[in-house]
C-alpha positions in Angstrom: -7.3 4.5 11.9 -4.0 6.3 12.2 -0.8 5.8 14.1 0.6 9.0 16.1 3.9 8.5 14.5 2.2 8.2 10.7 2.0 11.7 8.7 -0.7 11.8 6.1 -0.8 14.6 3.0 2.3 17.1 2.9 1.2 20.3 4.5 -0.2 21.3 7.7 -1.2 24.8 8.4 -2.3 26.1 11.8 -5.2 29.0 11.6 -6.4 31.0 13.8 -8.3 30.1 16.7 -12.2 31.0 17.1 -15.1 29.6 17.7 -19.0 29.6 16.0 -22.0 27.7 15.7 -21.0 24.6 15.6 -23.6 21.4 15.4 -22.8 18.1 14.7 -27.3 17.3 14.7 -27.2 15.2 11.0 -29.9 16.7 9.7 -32.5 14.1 7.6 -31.0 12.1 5.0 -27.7 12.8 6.4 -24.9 9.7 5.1 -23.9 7.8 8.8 -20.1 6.8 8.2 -20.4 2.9 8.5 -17.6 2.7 11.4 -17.4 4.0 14.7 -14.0 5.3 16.6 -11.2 2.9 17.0 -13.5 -0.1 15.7 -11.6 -3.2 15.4 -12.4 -3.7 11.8 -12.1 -0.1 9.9 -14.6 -0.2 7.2 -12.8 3.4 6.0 -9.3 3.4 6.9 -8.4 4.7 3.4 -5.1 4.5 2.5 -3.9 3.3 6.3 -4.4 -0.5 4.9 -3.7 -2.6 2.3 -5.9 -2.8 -0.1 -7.1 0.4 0.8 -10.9 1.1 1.5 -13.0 3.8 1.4 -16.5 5.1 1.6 -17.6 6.5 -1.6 -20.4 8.9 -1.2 -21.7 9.1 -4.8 -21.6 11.9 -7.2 -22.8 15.4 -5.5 -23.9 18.3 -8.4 -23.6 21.8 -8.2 -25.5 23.4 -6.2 -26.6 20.6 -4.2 -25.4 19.8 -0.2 -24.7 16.3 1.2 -24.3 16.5 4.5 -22.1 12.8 6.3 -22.3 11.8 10.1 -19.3 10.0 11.9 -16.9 9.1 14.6 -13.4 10.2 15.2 -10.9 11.4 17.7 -7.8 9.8 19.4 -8.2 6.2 21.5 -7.1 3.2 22.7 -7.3 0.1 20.7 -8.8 -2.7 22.5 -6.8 -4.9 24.8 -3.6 -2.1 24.3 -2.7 0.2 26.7 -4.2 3.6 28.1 -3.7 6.6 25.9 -3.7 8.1 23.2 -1.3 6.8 21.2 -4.2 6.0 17.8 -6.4 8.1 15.8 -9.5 7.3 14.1 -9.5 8.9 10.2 -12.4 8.6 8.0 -11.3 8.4 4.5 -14.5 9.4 1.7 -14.8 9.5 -2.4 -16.7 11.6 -3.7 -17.2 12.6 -7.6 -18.2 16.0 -8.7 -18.7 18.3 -11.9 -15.8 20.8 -12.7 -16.3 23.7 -10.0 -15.6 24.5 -6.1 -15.6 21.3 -3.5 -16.4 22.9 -0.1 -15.7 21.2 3.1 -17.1 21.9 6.6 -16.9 19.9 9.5 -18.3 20.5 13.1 -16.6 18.6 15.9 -18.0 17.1 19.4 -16.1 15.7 22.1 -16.5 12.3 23.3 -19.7 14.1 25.6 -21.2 15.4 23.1 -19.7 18.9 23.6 -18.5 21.1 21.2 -14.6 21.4 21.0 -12.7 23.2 17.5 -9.9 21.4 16.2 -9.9 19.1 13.6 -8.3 18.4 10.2 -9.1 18.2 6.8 -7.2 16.7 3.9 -8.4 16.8 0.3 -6.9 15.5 -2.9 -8.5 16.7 -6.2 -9.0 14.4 -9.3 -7.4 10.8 -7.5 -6.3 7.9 -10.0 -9.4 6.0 -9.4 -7.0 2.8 -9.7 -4.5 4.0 -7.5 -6.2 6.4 -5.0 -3.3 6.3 -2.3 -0.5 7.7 -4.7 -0.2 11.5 -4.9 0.3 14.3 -2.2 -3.1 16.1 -1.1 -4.0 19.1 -2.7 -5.0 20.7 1.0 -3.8 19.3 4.5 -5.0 21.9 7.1 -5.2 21.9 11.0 -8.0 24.5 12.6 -9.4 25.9 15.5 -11.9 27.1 13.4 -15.5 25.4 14.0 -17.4 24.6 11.8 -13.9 24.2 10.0 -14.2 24.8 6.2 -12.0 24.0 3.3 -12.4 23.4 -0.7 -10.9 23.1 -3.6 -11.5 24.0 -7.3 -10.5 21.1 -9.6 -11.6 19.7 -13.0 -14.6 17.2 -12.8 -13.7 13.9 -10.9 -13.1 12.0 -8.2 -11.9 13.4 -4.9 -10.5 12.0 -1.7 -11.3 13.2 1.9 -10.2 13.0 4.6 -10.9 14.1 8.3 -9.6 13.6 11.7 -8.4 15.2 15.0 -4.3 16.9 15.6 -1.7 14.6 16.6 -2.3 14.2 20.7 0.5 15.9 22.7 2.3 14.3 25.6 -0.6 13.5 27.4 -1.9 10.5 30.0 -5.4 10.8 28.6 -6.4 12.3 25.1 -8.0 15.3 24.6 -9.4 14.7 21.6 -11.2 11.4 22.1 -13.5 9.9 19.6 -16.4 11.6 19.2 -18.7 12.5 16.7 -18.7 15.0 13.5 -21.1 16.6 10.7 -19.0 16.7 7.3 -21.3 19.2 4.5 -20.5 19.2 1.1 -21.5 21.9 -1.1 -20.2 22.5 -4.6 -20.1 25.5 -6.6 -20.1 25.4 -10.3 -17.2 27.2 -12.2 -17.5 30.8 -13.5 -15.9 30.2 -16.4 -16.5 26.5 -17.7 -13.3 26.1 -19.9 -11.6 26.2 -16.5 -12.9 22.9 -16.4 -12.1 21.8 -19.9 -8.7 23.2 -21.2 -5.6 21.0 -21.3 -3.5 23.7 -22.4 -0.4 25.1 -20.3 -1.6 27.9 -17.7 2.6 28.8 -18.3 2.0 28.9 -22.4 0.3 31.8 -24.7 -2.4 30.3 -26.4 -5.2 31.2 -29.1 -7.8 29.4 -27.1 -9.4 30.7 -23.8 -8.6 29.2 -20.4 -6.1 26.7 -18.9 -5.6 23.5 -17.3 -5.4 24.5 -13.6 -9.1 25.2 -12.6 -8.4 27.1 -9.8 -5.6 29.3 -11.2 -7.8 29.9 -14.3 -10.6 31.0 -12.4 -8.6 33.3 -10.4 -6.8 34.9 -13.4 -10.0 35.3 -15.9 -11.8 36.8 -12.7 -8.8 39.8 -12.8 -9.2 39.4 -16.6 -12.5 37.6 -18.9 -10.9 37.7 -21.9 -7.9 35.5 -20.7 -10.7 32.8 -20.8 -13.4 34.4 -23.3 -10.9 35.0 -26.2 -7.4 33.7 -25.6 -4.6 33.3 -23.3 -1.4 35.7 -24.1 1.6 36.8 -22.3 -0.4 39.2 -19.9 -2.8 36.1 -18.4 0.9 34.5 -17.7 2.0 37.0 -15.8 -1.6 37.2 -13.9 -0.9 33.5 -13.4 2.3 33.4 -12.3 1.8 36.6 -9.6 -1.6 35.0 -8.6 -0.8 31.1 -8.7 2.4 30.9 -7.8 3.2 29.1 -11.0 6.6 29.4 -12.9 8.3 29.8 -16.2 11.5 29.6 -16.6 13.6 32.5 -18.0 17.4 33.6 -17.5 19.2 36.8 -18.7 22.1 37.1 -17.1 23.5 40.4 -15.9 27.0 41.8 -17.3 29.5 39.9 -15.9 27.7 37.4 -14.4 29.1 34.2 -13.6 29.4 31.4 -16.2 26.8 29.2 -13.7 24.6 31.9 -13.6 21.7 29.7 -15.4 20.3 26.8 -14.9 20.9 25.5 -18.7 24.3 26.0 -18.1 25.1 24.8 -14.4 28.5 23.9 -13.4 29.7 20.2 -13.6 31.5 19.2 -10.2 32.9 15.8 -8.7 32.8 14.3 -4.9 35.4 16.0 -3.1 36.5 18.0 -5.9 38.5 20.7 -4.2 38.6 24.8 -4.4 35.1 24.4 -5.4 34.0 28.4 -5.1 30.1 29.9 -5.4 30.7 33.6 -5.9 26.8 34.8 -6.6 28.3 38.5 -6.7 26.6 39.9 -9.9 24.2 36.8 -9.9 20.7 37.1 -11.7 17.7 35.0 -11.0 16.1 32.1 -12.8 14.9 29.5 -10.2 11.5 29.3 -8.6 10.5 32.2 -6.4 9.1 31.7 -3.1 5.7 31.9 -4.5 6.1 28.6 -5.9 6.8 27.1 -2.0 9.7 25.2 -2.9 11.3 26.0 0.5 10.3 28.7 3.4 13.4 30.9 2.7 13.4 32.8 -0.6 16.3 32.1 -3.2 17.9 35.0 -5.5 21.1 35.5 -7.4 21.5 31.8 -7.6 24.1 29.9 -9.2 23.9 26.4 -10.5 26.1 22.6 -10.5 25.6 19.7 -11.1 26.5 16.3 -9.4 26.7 12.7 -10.2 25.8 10.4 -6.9 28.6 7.2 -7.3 26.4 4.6 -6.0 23.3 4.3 -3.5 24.3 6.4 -0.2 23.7 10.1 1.4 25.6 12.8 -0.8 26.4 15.9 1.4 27.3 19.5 -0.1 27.7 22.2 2.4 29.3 25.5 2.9 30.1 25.7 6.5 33.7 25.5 6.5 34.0 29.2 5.3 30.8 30.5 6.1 29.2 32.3 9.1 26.2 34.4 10.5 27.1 37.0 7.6 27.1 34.9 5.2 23.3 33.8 4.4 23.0 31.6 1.8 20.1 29.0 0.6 20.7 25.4 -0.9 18.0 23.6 -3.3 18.4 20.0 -4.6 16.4 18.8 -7.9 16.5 15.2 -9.3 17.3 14.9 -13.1 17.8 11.2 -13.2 20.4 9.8 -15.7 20.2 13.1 -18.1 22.4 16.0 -16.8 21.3 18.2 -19.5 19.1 20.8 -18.4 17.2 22.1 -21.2 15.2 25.5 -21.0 12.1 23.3 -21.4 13.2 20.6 -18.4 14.2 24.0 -16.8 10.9 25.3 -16.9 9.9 22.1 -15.1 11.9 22.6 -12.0 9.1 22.3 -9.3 8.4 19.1 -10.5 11.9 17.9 -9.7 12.5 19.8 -7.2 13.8 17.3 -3.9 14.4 19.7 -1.0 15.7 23.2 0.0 17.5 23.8 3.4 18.3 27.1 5.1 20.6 28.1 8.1 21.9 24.4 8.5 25.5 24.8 9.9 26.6 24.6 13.7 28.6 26.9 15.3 31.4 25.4 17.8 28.6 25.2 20.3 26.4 23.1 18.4 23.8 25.7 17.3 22.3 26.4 14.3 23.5 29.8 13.0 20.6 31.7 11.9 21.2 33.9 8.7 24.4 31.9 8.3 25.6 29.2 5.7 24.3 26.0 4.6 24.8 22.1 4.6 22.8 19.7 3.0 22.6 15.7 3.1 20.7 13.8 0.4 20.5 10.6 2.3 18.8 8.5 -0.5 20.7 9.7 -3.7 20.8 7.2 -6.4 23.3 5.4 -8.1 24.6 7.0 -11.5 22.0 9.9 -11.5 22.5 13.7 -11.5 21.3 16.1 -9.3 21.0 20.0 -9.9 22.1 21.8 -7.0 20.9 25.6 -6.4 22.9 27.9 -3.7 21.6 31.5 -3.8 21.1 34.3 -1.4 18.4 34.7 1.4 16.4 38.0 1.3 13.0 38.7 2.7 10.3 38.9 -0.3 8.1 41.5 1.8 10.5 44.0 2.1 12.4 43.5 -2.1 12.8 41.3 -4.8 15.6 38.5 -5.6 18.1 41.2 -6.3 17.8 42.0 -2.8 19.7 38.8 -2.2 22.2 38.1 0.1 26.0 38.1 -1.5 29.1 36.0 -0.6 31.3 34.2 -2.1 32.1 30.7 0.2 33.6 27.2 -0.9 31.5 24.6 -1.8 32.7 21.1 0.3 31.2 17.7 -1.3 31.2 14.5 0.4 29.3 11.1 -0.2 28.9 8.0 2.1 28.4 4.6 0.3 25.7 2.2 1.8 27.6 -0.7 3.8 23.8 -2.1 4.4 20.2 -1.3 4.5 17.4 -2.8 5.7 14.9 -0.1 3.7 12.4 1.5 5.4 10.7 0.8 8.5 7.2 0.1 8.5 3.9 -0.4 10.9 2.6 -4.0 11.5 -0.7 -5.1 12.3 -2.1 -5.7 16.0 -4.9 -8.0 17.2 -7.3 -5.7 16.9 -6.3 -5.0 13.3 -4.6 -1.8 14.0 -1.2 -0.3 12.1 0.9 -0.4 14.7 4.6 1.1 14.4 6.2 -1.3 17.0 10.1 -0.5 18.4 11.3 -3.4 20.3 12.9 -1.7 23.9 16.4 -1.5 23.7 18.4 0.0 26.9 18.4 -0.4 30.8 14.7 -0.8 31.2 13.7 -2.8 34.5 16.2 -3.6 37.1 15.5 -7.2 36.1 16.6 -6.1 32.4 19.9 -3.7 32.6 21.4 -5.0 29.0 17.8 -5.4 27.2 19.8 -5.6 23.6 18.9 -7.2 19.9 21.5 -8.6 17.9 20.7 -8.1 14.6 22.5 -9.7 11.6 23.9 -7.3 8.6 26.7 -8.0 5.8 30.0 -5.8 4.9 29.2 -6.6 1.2 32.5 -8.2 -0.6 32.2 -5.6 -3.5 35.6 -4.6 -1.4 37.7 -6.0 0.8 37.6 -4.1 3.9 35.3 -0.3 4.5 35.5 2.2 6.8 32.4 3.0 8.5 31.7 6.6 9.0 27.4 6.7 10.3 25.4 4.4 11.6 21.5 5.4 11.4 18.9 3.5 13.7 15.5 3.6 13.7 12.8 4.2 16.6 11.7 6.4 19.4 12.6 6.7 23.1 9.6 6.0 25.6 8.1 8.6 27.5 9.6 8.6 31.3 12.8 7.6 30.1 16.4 9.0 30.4 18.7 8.5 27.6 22.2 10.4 27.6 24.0 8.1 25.1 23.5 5.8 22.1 25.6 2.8 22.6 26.6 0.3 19.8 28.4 -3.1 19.5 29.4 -5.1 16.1 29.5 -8.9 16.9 31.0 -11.4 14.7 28.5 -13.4 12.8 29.7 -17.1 12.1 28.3 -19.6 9.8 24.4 -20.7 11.1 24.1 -17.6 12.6 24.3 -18.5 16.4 23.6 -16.2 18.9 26.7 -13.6 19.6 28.6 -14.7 22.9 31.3 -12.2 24.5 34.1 -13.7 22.6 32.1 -12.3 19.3 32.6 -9.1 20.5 34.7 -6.7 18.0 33.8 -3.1 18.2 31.8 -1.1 20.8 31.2 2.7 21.4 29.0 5.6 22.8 27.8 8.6 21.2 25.1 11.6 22.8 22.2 10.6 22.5 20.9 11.7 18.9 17.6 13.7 17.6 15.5 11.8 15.7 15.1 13.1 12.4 12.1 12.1 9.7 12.5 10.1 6.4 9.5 10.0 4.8 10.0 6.2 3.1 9.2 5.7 6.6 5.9 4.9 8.3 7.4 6.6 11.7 7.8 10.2 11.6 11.0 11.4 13.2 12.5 8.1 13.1 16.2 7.9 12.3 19.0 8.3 14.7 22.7 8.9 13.6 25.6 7.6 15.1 28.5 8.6 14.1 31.3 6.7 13.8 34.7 5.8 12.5 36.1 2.4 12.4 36.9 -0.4 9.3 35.1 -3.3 9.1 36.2 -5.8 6.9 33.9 -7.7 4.4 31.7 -10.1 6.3 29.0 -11.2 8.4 27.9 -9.2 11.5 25.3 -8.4 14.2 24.6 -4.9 15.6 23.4 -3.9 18.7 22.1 -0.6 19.5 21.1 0.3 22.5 20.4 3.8 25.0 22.1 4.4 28.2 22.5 6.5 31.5 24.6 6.8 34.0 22.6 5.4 36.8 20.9 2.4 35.5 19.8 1.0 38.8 17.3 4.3 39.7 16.9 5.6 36.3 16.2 3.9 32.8 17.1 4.5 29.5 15.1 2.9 26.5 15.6 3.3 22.5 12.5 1.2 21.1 13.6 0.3 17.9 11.4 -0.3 15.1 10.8 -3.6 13.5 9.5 -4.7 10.1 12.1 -3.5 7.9 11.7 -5.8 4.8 15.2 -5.6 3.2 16.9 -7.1 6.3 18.4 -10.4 7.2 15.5 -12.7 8.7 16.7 -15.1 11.7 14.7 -18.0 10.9 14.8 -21.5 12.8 12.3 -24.6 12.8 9.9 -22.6 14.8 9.6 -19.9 12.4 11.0 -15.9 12.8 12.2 -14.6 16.0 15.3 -12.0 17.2 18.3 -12.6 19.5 17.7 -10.3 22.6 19.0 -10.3 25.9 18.1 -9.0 29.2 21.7 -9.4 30.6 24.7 -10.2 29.3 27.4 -12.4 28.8 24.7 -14.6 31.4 22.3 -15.9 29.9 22.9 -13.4 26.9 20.9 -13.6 23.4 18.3 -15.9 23.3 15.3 -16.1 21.4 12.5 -13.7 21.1 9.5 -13.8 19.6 6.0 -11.2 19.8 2.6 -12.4 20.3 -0.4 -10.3 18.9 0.8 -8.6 15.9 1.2 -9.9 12.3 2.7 -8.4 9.2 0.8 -6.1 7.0 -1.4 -8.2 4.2 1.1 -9.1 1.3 4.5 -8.4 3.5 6.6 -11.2 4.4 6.2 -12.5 7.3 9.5 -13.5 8.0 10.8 -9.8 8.1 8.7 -9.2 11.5 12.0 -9.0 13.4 14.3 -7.1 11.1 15.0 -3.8 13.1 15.0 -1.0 10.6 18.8 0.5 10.2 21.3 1.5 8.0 24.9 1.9 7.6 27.2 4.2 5.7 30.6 4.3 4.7 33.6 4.3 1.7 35.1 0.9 0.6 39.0 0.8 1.0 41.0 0.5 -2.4 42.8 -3.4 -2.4 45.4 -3.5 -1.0 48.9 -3.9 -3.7 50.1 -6.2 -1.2 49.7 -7.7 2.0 49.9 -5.0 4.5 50.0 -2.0 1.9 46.9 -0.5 4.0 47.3 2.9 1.6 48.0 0.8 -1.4 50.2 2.9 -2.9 52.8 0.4 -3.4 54.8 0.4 0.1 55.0 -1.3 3.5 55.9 1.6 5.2 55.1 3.7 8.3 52.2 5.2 7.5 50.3 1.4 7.6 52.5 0.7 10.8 50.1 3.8 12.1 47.3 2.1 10.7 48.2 -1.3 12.0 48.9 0.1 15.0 45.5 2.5 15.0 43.7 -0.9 14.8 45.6 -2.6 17.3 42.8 -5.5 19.0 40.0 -4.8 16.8 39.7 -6.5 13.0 40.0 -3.1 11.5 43.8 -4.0 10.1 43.3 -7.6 10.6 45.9 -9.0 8.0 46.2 -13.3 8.5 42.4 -13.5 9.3 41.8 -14.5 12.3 39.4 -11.1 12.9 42.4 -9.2 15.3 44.8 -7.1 15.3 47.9 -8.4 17.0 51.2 -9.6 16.8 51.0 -12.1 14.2 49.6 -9.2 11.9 52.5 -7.1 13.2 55.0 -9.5 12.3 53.7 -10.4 8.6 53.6 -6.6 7.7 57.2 -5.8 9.2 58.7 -9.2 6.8 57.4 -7.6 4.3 58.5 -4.2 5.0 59.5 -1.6 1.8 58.2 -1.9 -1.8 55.3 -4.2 -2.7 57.1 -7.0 -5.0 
């Protein structure tokens, strides 16, 4: 079983719609799939529990058929609410020789009648003792029935998987469970050392074949002798035009510039000014858009190199001087601690490869400007590692090559936010009926009985410095359907000793913001889950709560509702006598917080379950230097008037708070202007 919000396998193609012979009859000696749709104990949920279970169907040889019957289709769990909010998956093993794995599945609705769409995921040669780790090999969406997919692999152990789309907004599925005919058929390889060779499809080599099956199949099919005698430079270019595969190789052009390969990128620094990407006599040398890196093709590209500072979201963009004629490409690659990129770790590239992004900047209306620059945030960048940084040219691989490329020359701006806190990702709990669950605790005006339905959920401003100024707030969950939401409303309580419930006096920072796109992260088990609010006030070091919370602006006729996700396991648990709950509120200051607990739903097996309340969030920001001396804001050695401005900036919150008391007032006011000139 599979939650609407989960995504499973990395790629998800639509084909073309049509429509066949389709019978789902099992034919004698046909496998029946041991669980029916949206059982309450999953017998093949795969990879959606822990420890994952499958059903193994055996070994199949070439040239034999096994055909499987099942159940699947969108539903509702028992005793949850009408709709279609689950999906029933049916996760298989299945071993086979080296050669072709084909797939094809024939749907029925929950009548019995025919209907064409359906998935199929398949991941060639699993890790028998870790099955769940690994992208799929296909991930495929069709309208096609019977729907047919395969793979050509080495001999082992594959993973399958079938189900039904994702339901759209809808009061009743359209794909509800019914029942399938999965056949297997396997073809043996044409060459058999497709099957057997461990050497480089990428690297000239006296002995025939390589070790992708399905590339070396493909290439000694053009060409026998690539596998009957030996494979030279001409199967690697057969390889490379055919597979999509790459090898790494940089001339530059006269002239070029000094970045021009990857072996000898550019080392920058955060907000290292002037910073200029010129890619005007630029060769080529990264992946081409064979290789599927990113949907926008990359040529005369140019290289740096960045260290991340600590743990936070490292942003590099070129918006500030580019526009609609200026269409460049950005592509991130990890490289860990080692900044030194070798022509062999070059010639690895796809395999560090993080992310590429394409027409990312805004104009002043707030719309993407197609063909324009780019800006990129790495919102998990690690501590004290490097990352390889591509910016090239669009151009348009069916009408010319990379030197076809787009040309400009624009300033590179780099930023970083530090993490204040984190709670880690959000994930699904468990239900009743022992379904995965991804649960967001309402959060907004949502009943006229419950106007100020907030949480109150405890972070820390760690003491690694003294004070920080907050720039991004990111919350995780989803709104409700039939709810209005204009803004995204925040609070930061106090958090005293024994954490007590927040009370209006606790109060210290509040603001709005629109209402913000969800976004996907994929650590977690919600698609589409985080929020950003941006923000820009100091907190000092210390305990706090945060609320977050959607509004309109007519309450009593129309509500708003942010259902934020619980089970983050790196927050801070509330725990009293009675066990785990949450503050929450339905109005506020009277009665305010109080406790909250769920009923139904446990943790998933091995997670704490203590963490059941922890909302999933995080928060972002830059630690302010210490100061030389009291009131030396800037420290840079004077009282002067540029911390009167900040003093005065902070006036009634604790952003300048000076004598402790968590405001800014006259007493801070007073101890900064006695000390006024040069820090003693």
């Amino acid at each position: 079983m599979l939650l609407a919000t989960f995504v499973v396998g990395t790629t998800l193609v639509l084909s073309s719609s049509a429509s066949g012979q389709c019978s789902v009859v099992p034919p004698p000696g046909s496998i029946v799939s041991p669980d029916g749709c949206g059982a309450t104990v999953d017998s093949n949920a795969g990879c959606n529990i822990t420890p994952a279970v499958f059903t193994d169907l055996g070994s199949i040889a070439s040239g034999s058929v096994t055909h499987v019957s099942g159940q699947m289709g969108s539903f509702t769990p028992a005793g949850g609410t009408a709709g279609n909010n689950n999906r029933d998956l049916d996760w298989y093993l299945v071993t086979a020789p080296a050669g072709k794995l084909e797939v094809s599945l024939s749907t029925a609705n929950s009548t019995g009648v025919q209907f064409a769409n359906s998935v199929i995921f398949i991941k060639a040669g699993v890790d028998v003792a870790a099955p769940c780790t690994g992208d799929f090999d296909v991930g495929v969406q069709s309208a096609l029935c019977p729907h047919v997919q395969s793979i050509t692999s080495g001999a082992g152990q594959h993973m399958i998987v079938v189900t039904v789309p994702f339901e759209p907004t809808a009061t009743a599925p359209i794909y509800a469970c019914g029942t399938y005919l999965m056949t297997l058929t396997h073809t043996p390889l044409a060459f058999a050392v497709c099957g057997t060779s461990t050497a480089l499809c990428t690297d000239v080599h006296s002995t025939g074949g390589c070790n992708i099956a399905s590339c070396c199949e493909t290439v000694c099919g053009f060409n026998p002798l690539c596998c009957d005698i030996g494979w030279d430079a001409g199967c690697i270019t057969n390889a490379v035009d055919q597979c999509g595969l790459f090898v790494y190789n940089c001339t530059s052009p006269a002239g070029a510039p000094a970045n021009d390969c990857a072996t000898a990128s550019r080392m920058i620094t955060i907000g290292q000014p002037n910073v200029i990407v010129d890619n005007t006599g630029a060769g080529t040398d990264g992946p081409g858009p064979a290789v599927g890196l990113c949907g926008s093709a990359i040529g005369k590209d140019l290289w740096f190199t960045i260290k991340a500072p600590a743990n936070g979201a490292l942003t590099f963009t070129t918006c500030a001087s580019g526009d609609a004629t200026t269409d460049s490409v950005v592509e991130f690659y990890g490289l860990g601690t080692d900044p030194v990129v070798t022509a062999a770790r070059a010639a690895l590239m796809p395999d560090y490869v993080i992310g590429c992004i394409d027409d990312s900047c805004l104009d002043p209306a707030g719309t993407v400007i197609i063909g324009g620059a780019t800006a990129v945030t790495l919102i998990d960048a690690v501590a004290n590692e490097y990352y390889l940084v591509r910016v090239g040219g669009w151009y348009d691989p069916t009408v010319g090559g990379a030197d076809t490329a787009d040309t400009f020359v624009l300033t590179i701006d780099t930023s970083f936010e530090y993490v204040v806190f984190s709670t880690g990702p959000q994930h699904f709990i468990v239900s009743t009926a022992g379904v995965n669950t991804n649960v967001g605790l309402s959060s907004g005006c949502i009943a006229a009985t419950s106007q100020q339905r907030w949480l109150a959920q405890p972070f820390t401003a760690p003491s690694t410095a003294t004070s920080w100024n907050v720039t991004r707030m990111t919350v995780k969950g989803f709104a409700p359907t039939g709810v209005t939401n204009s803004t995204m409303n925040y609070v930061i309580w106090n958090r005293l000793t024994g954490n007590p419930k927040p009370v209006a006096a606790d109060q210290l920072i509040a603001g709005s913001v629109p209402m913000p796109v969800g976004y996907d992260n994929p650590v977690d088990d919600a698609a589409n889950a985080s929020h950003d609010i941006d923000v820009a006030f100091s907190l000092p070091a210390g305990n706090y709560y945060l609320t977050a919370y959607a509004s309109n602006a007519a309450c009593a006729t129309t509500f708003s509702n942010f259902a934020w996700f619980v089970s983050a396991y790196d927050g801070i648990n509330l725990i009293d006598a009675t066990g785990p709950f949450a503050w929450r509120s339905a109005s506020f200051p009277t009665p305010g917080f109080v406790r909250y607990t769920l009923a139904g739903y446990t943790m998933q097996t091995g997670a704490d379950a203590n963490d059941m309340y922890n909302t999933a969030f995080d928060i972002f920001g830059s630690p302010v230097a210490a100061p030389a001396c009291v009131g030396d804001y800037d420290a840079n050695g004077f009282r002067n008037g540029a911390d009167l401005a900040t003093l005065l900036s902070g006036w009634g919150s604790p952003a300048a708070d000076i004598t402790g008391d968590g405001q800014t007032n006259g007493s801070d006011l007073a101890t900064l202007l006695s000390g006024w000139g040069p820090c003693p």
